[in-house]
Each structure stands twice: as structure tokens, then as C-alpha cells.
NUKE-260873 format. One line per 10 residues: number of its first residue (from 1); their letters; for each residue x, y, z of C-alpha. Coordinates in steps of 0.05 Angstrom, whole numbers, plus 5000, padded with zeros to 4 digits. Layout:
<sites>
NUM	A	X:Y:Z | ... $
</sites>
This chain:
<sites>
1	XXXXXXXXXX	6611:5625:1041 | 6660:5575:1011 | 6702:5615:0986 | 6702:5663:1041 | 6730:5596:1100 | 6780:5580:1038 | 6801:5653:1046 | 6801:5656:1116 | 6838:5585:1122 | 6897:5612:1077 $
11	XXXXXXXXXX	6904:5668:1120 | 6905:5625:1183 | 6961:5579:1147 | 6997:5641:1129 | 6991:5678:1189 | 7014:5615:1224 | 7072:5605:1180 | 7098:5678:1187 | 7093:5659:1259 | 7135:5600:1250 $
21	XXXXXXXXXX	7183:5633:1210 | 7192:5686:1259 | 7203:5629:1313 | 7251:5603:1276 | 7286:5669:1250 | 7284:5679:1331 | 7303:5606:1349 | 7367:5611:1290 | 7389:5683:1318 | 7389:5653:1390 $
31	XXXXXXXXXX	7440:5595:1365 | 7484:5648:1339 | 7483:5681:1416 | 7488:5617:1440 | 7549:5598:1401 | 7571:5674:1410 | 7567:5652:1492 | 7601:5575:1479 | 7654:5603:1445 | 7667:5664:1497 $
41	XXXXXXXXXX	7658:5608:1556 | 7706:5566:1508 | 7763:5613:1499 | 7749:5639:1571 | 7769:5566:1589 | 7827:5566:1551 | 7857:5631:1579 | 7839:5594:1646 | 7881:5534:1626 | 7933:5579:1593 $
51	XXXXXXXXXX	7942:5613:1665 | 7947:5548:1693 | 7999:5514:1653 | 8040:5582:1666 | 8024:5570:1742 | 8045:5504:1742 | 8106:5517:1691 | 8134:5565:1738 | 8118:5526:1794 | 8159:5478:1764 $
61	XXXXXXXXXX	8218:5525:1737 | 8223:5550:1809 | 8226:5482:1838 | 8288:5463:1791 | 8319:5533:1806 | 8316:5516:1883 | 8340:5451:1878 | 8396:5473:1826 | 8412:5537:1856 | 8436:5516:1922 $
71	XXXXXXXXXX	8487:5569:1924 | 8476:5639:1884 | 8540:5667:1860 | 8505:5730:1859 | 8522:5752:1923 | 8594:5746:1911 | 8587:5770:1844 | 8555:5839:1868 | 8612:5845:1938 | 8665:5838:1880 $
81	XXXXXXXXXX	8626:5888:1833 | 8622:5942:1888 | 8697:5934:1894 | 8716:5950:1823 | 8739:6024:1820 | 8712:6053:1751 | 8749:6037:1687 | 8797:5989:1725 | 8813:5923:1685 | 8814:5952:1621 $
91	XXXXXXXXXX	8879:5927:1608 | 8847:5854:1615 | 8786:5866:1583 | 8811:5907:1526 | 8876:5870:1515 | 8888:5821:1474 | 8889:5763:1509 | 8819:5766:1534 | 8797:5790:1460 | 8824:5722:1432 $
101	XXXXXXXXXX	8791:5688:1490 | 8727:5720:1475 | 8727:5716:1404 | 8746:5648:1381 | 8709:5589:1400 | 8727:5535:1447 | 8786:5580:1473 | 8809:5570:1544 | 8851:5624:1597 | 8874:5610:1659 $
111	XXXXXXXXXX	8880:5683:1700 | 8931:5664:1769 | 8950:5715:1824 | 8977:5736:1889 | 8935:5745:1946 | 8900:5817:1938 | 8917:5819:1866 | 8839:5832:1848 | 8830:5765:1818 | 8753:5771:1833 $
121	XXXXXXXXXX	8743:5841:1815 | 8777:5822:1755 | 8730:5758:1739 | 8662:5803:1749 | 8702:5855:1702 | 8706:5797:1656 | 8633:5771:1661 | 8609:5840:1655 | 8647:5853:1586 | 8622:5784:1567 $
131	XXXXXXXXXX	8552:5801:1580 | 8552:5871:1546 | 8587:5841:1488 | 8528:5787:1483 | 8472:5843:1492 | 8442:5842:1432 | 8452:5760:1419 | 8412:5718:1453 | 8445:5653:1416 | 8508:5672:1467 $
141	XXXXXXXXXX	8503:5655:1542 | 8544:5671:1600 | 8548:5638:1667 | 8602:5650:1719 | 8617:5625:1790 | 8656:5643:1855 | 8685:5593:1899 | 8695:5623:1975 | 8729:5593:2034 | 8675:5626:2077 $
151	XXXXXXXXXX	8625:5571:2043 | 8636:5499:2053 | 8579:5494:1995 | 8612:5529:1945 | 8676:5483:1944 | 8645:5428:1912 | 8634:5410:1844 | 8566:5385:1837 | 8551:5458:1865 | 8590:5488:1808 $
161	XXXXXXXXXX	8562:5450:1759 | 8495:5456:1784 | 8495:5533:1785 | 8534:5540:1715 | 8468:5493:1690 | 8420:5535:1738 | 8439:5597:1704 | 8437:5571:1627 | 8370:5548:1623 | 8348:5620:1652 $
171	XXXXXXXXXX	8371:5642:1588 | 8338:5583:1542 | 8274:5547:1537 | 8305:5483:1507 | 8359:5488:1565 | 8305:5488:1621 | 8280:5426:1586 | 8336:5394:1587 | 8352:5415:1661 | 8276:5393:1680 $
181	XXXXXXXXXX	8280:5324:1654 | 8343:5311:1692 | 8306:5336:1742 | 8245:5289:1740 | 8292:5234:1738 | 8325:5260:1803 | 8263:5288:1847 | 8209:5242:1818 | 8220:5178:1839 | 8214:5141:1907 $
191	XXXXXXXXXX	8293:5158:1929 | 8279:5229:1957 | 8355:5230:1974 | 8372:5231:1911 | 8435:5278:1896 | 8464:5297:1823 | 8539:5268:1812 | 8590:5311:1778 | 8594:5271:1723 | 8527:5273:1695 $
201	XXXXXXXXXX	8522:5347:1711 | 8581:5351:1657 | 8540:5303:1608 | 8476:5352:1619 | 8519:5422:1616 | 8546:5398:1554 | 8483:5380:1525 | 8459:5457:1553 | 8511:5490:1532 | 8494:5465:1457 $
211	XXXXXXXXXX	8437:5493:1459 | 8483:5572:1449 | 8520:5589:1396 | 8573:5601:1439 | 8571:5598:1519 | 8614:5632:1566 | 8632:5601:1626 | 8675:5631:1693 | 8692:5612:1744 | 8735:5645:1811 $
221	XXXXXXXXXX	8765:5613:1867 | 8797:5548:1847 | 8852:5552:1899 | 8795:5561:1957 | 8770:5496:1950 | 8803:5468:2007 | 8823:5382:1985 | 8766:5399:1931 | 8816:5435:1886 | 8850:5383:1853 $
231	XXXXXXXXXX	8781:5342:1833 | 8751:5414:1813 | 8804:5433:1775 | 8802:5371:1729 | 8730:5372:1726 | 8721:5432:1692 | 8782:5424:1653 | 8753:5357:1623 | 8690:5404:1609 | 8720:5449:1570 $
241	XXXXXXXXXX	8774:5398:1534 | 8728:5344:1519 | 8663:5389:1489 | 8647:5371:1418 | 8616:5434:1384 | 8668:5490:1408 | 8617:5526:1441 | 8652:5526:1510 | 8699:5595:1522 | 8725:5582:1586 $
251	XXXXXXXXXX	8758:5635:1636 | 8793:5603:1704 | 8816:5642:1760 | 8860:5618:1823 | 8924:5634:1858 | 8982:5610:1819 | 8988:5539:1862 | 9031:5478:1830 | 8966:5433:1839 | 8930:5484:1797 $
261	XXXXXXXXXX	8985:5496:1740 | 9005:5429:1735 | 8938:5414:1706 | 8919:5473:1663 | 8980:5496:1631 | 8981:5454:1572 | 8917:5467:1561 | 8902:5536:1588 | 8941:5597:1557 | 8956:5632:1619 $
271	XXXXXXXXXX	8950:5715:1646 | 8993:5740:1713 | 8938:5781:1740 | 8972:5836:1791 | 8960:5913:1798 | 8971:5945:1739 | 8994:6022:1738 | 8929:6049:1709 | 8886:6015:1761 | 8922:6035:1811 $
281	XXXXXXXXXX	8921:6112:1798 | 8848:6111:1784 | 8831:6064:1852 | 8884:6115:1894 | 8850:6176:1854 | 8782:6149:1876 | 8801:6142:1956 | 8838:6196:1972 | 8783:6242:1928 | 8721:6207:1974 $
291	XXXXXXXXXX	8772:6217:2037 | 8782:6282:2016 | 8717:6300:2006 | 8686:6263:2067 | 8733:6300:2108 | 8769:6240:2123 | 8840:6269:2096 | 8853:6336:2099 | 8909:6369:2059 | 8930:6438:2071 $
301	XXXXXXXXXX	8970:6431:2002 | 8929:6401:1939 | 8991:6381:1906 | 9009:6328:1966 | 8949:6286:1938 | 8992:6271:1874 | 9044:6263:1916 | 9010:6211:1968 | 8984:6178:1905 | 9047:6170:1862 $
311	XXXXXXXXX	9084:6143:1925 | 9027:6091:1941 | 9025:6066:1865 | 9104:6063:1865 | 9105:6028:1925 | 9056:5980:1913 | 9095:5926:1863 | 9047:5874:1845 | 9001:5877:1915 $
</sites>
């Protein structure tokens, strides 16, 4: 009978202890689903935060891109691309002046021309070249600017300079930081009037433009910047003179005005921008063949439309 509650009592403890290890075999493979679930819920809360930062850092981007962008040169830029006839401007892009611009660092032009010359067909035709060049460096920036007597806005300097800066740090994380602290310091204090001067917009472009290999800056227009185009001029003169890396290439466009040359031809190497023969024949070729075909023009002979079009580029002479 002893022997038999001894027996009976061991296979209580063990049946108890099986029990206990399947409780805890059960209680250890429930901690793995739980940590399975805390670290789903944990990286789940991360993604969250990860959205949110980008949220807020966008947020934030756009904010400095409103405040900096006051006046988009795109519009201009695309009015003056939709102008350019085909190939035209070859002889500027593919000559050697602008080649020595383009290629050696901390070089300077100065492109000057009569009213209706194509000055700011010309400057797009010059961004665009410096942008295709660039395409497969992202260390090389480009910025560009038109200044318009139709707006007031884009006559003044800070507005220049804030747009050149606006359109850098698109192209560069460590520019938009440098842009966004400048920014803090404007926007986030208690002066809500607060305004960027000209001169530390050159201090921060500088430091922006460091951040590139090599940046190329344009700007159009100089001459329609009203009792602005004296102060403008110098301004981004002293930009481009008083840089310390050589990683300012910068391209100038006006009408040929004393004010203008006085200050940038020592320091500017200088192109007469006026029609050149081959643009001419391909913008006349272009008209008269969408006349022609829109039944604008019609021509009982074919051969008077290289006649119309080799008196209208003989005739033209610089216009």
C-alpha cells in the first residue's frame, strides 16, 4: 500500500511538472509573440515618426521655398524657351567663348545687345546647354534669373539673390540647410517683418554655392532694372569677383548701357549678341514653312519662299 501512494505521488509530481513545463513552454512561446507584436508595434512607430519628420521636413522646405521664391523665373524662362526656333544659338553655345566660360572655373561673360537681339532666348539657350552638360553630375548646379520691366519685384536684388539661393538648395541637402537656418534666424523670432538684406544673401549664396563643385549662375535683364541697375550690377559682380573656391561661372546679360560696361568690363570678357546668319535662316525657314502650311502665306511659286527668306535675312543687319 506504501509503495503503491509513493508510486502514485511520483506520478502526481510528474504529471504536475509536465504540466508546468508545458505552461511554461506555452508562457516562453507567448513572449516570443509578444516581442514578435512589440517589435511590429515598435517599427510600426517608427515608420509613423519617419512619415512625420518627412511631413514636417517638407512642410518646412516649402515654407523656405515660399518665402525665398517670391518671384519664379520660371515663367520667363519657359515665354523665352517657346521663342527659341530649333538649333538657334549654336553659334553661342558651341563657340568658343561660352566653352571657356563653361569649362574653367570662376570664369565670368558679359553677353550685351540691341533691343530684339534675342538676349533672353539666348540666356535660356545658355541655361539649357548648362543643364544638359551637368546631367549626369550632380556635384554641378545651375541657377539662372530674368529681370522684367513688367515686374517691379524682379528688379531688386534681394529677389535675385533670393531665387539664385531658392533654386540651389533644390539641388542639395547641405544647401537647404544652410538656406533653413538663415531662415530660422529670419522667420523665427518675434520681428515678423523681418526682410533678408542683399548683403547677407551674398554671404549665404557663397556659402551655398560651396557646397557644388562648380555652380552656374545667370542672370537676364540687368538693363531693366529701372535706378536698381547700377546697385544690381555691382552686387553680383562682387559675387562673382570676391568668391573664394572658384566655383562661381557667371553669365550676365543686358543691353550694352555705359552704367553696365563701365562696371563689368574689366572684369567680364564680353560677347555682342545680335542675329547671326544661321539663326536667322532657320527662324525665317520656320515662319514662312508654319505660314505656309497654315495657309497663312500662299505662294503660287515655291522658289519665292527662298527668295522672301534671303531678302528678310539680308535685310535684317543686327535686329
Amino acid at each position: 500500500m506504501i509503495q503503491d501512494v509513493q508510486r502514485y505521488n511520483q506520478i502526481i509530481h510528474t504529471a504536475l511538472a509536465a504540466d508546468s513545463l508545458a505552461m511554461l513552454k506555452h508562457c516562453l512561446s507567448r513572449q516570443d509573440e509578444i516581442k514578435n507584436g512589440l517589435d511590429k508595434i515598435s517599427l510600426t512607430a517608427e515608420r509613423i515618426l519617419e512619415i512625420q519628420v518627412k511631413i514636417s521636413h517638407d512642410a518646412k522646405r516649402n515654407q523656405v521655398l515660399r518665402d525665398f521664391g517670391r518671384v519664379n523665373p520660371r515663367g520667363e524662362y519657359e515665354t523665352n524657351r517657346k521663342l527659341r526656333q530649333g538649333r538657334t544659338g549654336l553659334w553661342l553655345t558651341q563657340g568658343p567663348d561660352f566653352d571657356f566660360w563653361y569649362s574653367t572655373p570662376g570664369s565670368r561673360l558679359w553677353c550685351s545687345g540691341i533691343p530684339g537681339a534675342g538676349k533672353s532666348v539666348l540666356a535660356v539657350a545658355m541655361t539649357e546647354e548648362c543643364l544638359q552638360r551637368n546631367a549626369q553630375n550632380t556635384r554641378k548646379a545651375v541657377a539662372y534669373f530674368f529681370c522684367t520691366y513688367k515686374n517691379e519685384s524682379s528688379q531688386h536684388s534681394t529677389t535675385i539673390l533670393s531665387s539664385l539661393c531658392m533654386q540651389l538648395e533644390m539641388q542639395s541637402e547641405s544647401a537647404f540647410q544652410i538656406l533653413q537656418e538663415y531662415h530660422d534666424q529670419l522667420f523665427s523670432g518675434r520681428d515678423l517683418s523681418a526682410r533678408p538684406t542683399a548683403e547677407t544673401l551674398a554671404q549665404k549664396l557663397h556659402l551655398i554655392c560651396a557646397c557644388f563643385t562648380r555652380t552656374y549662375i545667370i542672370v537676364d535683364g540687368l538693363d531693366e532694372c529701372d535706378h536698381r541697375v547700377a546697385a544690381n550690377v555691382e552686387c553680383l559682380a562682387k559675387l562673382s569677383l570676391l568668391q573664394g573656391y572658384d566655383v562661381i561661372n557667371m553669365a550676365l546679360s543686358s543691353r550694352d548701357e555705359i552704367i553696365i560696361r563701365q562696371r563689368l568690363k574689366n572684369d567680364f570678357p564680353h560677347v555682342e549678341i545680335k542675329a547671326h546668319t544661321e539663326d536667322l535662316q532657320l527662324y525665317v525657314a520656320s515662319e514662312l514653312s508654319e505660314r505656309i502650311a497654315s495657309k497663312q502665306l500662299r505662294l503660287r511659286d515655291q522658289s519665292l519662299k527662298d527668295l522672301i527668306m534671303t531678302r528678310l535675312v539680308g535685310e535684317v543687319k543686327g535686329i
